[in-house]
N, CA, C and O atoms as a GROMACS GRO file, in nm:
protein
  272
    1UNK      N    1   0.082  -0.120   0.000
    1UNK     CA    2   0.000   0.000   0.000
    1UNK      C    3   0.086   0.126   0.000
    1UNK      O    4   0.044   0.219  -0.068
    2UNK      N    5   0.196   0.143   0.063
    2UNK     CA    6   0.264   0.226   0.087
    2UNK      C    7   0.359   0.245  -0.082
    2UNK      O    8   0.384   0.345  -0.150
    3UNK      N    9   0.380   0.148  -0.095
    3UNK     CA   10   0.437   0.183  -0.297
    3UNK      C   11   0.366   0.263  -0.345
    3UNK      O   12   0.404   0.375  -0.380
    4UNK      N   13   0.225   0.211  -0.357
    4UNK     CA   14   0.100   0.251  -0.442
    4UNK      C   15   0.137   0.424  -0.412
    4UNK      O   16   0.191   0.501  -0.491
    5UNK      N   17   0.094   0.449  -0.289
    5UNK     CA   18   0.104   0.632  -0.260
    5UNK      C   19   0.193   0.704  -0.304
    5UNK      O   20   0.187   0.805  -0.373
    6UNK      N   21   0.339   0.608  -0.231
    6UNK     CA   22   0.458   0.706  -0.337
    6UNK      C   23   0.474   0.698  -0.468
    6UNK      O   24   0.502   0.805  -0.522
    7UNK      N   25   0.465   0.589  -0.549
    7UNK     CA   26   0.441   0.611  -0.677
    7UNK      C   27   0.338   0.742  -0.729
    7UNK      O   28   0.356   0.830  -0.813
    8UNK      N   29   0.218   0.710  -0.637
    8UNK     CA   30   0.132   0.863  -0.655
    8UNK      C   31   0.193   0.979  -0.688
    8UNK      O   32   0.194   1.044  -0.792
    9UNK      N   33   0.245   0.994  -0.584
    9UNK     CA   34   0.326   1.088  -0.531
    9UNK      C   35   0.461   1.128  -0.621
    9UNK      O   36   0.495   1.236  -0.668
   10UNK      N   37   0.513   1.017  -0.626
   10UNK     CA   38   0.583   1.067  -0.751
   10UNK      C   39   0.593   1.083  -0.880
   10UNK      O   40   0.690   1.134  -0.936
   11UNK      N   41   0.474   1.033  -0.947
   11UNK     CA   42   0.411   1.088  -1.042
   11UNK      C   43   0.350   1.194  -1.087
   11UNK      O   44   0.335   1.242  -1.200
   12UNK      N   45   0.305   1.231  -0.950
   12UNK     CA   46   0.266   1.349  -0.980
   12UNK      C   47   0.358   1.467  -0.960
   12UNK      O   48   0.344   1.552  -1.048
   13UNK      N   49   0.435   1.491  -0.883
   13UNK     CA   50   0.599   1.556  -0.903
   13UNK      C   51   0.621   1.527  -0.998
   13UNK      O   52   0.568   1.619  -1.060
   14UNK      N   53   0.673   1.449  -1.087
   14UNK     CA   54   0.673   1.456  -1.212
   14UNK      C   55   0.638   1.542  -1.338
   14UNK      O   56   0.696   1.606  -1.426
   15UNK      N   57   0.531   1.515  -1.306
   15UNK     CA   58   0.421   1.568  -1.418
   15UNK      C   59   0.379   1.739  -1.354
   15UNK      O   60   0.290   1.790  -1.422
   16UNK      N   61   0.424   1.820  -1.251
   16UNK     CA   62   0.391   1.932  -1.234
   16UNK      C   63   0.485   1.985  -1.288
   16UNK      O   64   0.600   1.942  -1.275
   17UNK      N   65   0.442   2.122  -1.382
   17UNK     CA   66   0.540   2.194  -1.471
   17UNK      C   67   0.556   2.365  -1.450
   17UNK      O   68   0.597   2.449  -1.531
   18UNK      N   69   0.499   2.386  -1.289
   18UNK     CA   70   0.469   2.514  -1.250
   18UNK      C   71   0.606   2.603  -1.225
   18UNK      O   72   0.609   2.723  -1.252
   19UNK      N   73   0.711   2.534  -1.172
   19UNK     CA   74   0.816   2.590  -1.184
   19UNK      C   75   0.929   2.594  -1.271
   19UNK      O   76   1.043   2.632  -1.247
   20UNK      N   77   0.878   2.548  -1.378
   20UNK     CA   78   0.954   2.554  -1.488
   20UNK      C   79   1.005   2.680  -1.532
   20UNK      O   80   1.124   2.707  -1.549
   21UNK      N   81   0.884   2.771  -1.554
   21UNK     CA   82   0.902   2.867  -1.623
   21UNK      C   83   0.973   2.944  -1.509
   21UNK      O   84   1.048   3.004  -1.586
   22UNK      N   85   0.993   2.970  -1.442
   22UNK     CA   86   1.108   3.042  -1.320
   22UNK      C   87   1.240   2.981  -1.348
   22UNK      O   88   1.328   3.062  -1.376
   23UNK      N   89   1.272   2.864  -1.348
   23UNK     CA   90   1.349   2.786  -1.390
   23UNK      C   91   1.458   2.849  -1.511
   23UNK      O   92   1.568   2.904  -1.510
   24UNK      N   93   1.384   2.817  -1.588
   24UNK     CA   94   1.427   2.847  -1.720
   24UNK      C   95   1.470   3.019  -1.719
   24UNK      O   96   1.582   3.043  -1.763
   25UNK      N   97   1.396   3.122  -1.677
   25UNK     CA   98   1.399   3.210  -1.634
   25UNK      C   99   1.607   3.247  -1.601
   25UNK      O  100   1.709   3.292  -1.654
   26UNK      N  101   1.554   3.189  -1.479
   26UNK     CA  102   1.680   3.181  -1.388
   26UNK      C  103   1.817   3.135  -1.505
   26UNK      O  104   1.917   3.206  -1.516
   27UNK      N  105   1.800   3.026  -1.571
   27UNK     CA  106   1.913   2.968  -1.625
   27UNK      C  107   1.957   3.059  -1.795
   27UNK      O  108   2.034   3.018  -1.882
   28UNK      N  109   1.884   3.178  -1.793
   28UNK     CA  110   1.897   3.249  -1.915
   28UNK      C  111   1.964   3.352  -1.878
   28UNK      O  112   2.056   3.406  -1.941
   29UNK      N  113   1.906   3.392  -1.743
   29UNK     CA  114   1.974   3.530  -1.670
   29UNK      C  115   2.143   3.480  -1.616
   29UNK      O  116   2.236   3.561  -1.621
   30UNK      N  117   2.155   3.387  -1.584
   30UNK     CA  118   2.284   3.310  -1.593
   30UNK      C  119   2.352   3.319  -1.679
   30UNK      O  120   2.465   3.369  -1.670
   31UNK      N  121   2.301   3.273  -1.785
   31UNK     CA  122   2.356   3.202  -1.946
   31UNK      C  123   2.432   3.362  -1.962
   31UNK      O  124   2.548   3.367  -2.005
   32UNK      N  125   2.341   3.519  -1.915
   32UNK     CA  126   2.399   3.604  -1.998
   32UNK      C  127   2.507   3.692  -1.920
   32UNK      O  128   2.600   3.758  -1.966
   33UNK      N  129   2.457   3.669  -1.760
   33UNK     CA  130   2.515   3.752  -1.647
   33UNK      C  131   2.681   3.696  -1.660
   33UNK      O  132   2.785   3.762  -1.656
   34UNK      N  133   2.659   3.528  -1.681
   34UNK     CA  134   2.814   3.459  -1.679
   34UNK      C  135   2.914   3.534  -1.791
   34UNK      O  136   3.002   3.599  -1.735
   35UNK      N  137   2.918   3.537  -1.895
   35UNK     CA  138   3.011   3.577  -2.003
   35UNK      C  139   3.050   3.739  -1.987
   35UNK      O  140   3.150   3.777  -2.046
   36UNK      N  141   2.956   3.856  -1.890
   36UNK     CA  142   2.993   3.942  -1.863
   36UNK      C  143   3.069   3.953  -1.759
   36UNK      O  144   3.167   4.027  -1.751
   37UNK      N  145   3.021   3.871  -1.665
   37UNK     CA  146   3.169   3.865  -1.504
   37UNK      C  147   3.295   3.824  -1.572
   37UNK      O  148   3.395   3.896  -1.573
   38UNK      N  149   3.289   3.713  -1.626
   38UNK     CA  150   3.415   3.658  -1.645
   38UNK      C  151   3.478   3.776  -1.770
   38UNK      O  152   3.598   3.758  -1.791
   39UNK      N  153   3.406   3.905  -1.863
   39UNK     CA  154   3.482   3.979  -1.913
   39UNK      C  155   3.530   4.074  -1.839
   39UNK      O  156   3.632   4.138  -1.862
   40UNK      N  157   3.437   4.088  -1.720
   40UNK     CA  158   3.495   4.178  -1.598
   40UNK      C  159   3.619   4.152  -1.547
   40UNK      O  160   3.714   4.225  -1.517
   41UNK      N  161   3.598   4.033  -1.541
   41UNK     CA  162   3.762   3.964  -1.450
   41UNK      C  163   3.877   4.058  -1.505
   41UNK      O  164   3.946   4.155  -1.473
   42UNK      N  165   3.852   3.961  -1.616
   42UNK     CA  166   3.922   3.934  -1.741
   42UNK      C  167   4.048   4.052  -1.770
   42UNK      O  168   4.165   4.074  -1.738
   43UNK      N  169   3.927   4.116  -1.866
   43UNK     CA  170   4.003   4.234  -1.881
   43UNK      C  171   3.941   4.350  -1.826
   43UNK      O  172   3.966   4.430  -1.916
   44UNK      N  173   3.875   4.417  -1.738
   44UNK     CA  174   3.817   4.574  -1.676
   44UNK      C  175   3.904   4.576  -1.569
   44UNK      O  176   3.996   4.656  -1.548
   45UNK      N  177   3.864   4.467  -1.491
   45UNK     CA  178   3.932   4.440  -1.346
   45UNK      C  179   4.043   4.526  -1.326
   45UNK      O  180   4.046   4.622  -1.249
   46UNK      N  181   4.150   4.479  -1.411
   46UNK     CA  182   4.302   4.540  -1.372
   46UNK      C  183   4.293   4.718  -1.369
   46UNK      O  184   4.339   4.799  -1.289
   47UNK      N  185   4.216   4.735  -1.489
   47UNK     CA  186   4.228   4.889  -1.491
   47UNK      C  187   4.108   4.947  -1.363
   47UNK      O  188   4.143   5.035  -1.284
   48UNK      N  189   3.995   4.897  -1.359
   48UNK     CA  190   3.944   4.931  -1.202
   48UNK      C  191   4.021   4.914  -1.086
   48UNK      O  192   3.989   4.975  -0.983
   49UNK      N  193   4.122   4.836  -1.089
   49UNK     CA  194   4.155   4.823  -0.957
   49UNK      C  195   4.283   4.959  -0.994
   49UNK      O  196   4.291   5.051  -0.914
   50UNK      N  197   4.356   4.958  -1.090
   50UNK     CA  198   4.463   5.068  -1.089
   50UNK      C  199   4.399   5.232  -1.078
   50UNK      O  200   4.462   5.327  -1.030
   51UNK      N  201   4.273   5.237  -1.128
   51UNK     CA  202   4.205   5.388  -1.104
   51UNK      C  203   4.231   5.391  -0.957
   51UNK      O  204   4.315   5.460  -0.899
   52UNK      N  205   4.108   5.267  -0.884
   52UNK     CA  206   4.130   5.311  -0.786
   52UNK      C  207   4.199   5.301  -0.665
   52UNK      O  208   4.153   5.337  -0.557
   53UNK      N  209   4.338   5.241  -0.689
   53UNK     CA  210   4.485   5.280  -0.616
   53UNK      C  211   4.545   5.398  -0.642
   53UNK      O  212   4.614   5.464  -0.564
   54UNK      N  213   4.515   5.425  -0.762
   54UNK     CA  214   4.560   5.526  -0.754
   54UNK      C  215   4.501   5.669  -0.722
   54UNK      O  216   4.588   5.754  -0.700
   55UNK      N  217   4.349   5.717  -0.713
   55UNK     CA  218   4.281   5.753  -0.632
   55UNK      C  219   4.296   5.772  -0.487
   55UNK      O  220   4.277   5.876  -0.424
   56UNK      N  221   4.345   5.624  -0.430
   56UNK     CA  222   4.373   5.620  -0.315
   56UNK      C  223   4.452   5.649  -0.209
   56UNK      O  224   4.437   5.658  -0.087
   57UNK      N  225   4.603   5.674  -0.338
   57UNK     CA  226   4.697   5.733  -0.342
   57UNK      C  227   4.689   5.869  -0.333
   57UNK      O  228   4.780   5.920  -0.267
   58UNK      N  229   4.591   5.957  -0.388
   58UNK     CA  230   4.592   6.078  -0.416
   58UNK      C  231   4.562   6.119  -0.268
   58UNK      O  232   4.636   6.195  -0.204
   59UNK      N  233   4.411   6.045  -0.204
   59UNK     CA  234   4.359   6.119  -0.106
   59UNK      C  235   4.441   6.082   0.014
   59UNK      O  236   4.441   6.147   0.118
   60UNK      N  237   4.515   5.967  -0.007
   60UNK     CA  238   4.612   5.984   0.168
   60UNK      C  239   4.707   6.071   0.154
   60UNK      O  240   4.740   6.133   0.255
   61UNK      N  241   4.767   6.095   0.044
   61UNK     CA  242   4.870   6.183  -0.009
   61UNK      C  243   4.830   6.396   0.043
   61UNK      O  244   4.887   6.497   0.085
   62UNK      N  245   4.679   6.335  -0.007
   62UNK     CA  246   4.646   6.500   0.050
   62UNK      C  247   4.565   6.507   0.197
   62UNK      O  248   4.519   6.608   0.250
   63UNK      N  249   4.561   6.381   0.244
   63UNK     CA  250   4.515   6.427   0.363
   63UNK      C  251   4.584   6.474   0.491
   63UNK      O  252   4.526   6.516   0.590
   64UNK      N  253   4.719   6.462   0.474
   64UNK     CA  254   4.766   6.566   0.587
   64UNK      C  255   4.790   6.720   0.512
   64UNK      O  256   4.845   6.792   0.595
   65UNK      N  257   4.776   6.765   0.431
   65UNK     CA  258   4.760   6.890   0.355
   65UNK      C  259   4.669   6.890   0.305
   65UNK      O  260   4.686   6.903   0.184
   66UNK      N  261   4.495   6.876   0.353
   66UNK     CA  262   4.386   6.948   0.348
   66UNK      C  263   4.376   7.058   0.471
   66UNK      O  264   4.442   7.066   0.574
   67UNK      N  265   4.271   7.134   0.422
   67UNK     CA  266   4.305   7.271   0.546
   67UNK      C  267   4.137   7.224   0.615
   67UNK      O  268   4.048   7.172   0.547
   68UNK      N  269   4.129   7.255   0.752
   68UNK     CA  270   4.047   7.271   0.797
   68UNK      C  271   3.928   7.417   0.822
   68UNK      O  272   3.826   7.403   0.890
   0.00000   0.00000   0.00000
C-alpha cells in the first residue's frame, strides 16, 4: 500500500510543470550575467583596480595637507 502512494506521489511531481518557467527564467539570466563577469575579470578588473589605487593614493597623499 505504501508503494501505491509514493508512486502517486511521484508521479505526480513529475508531471507538475509550474516551476519551470522560473526555472528556465533563472538559467537564461545566468547564461547572460556569466560571459559578462568573467569579461569583468578578465580584462576591466586590472584597470578598475589601478584607477582606484591610484585615487587612493591621491587622497592619503592630500590628507595631511587638506586645510580645515
Amino acid at each position: 500500500m505504501k508503494n501505491s502512494s509514493l508512486l502517486k506521489l511521484l508521479k505526480k511531481i513529475h508531471e507538475d510543470e509550474d516551476g519551470s518557467i522560473s526555472l528556465e527564467t533563472i538559467l537564461i539570466i545566468g547564461a547572460i550575467a556569466l560571459p559578462i563577469l568573467i569579461f569583468l575579470l578578465v580584462k576591466a578588473w586590472p584597470t578598475i583596480k589601478t584607477y582606484f589605487n591610484t585615487n587612493l593614493e591621491d587622497l592619503t597623499n592630500a590628507g595631511p595637507n587638506a586645510s580645515s
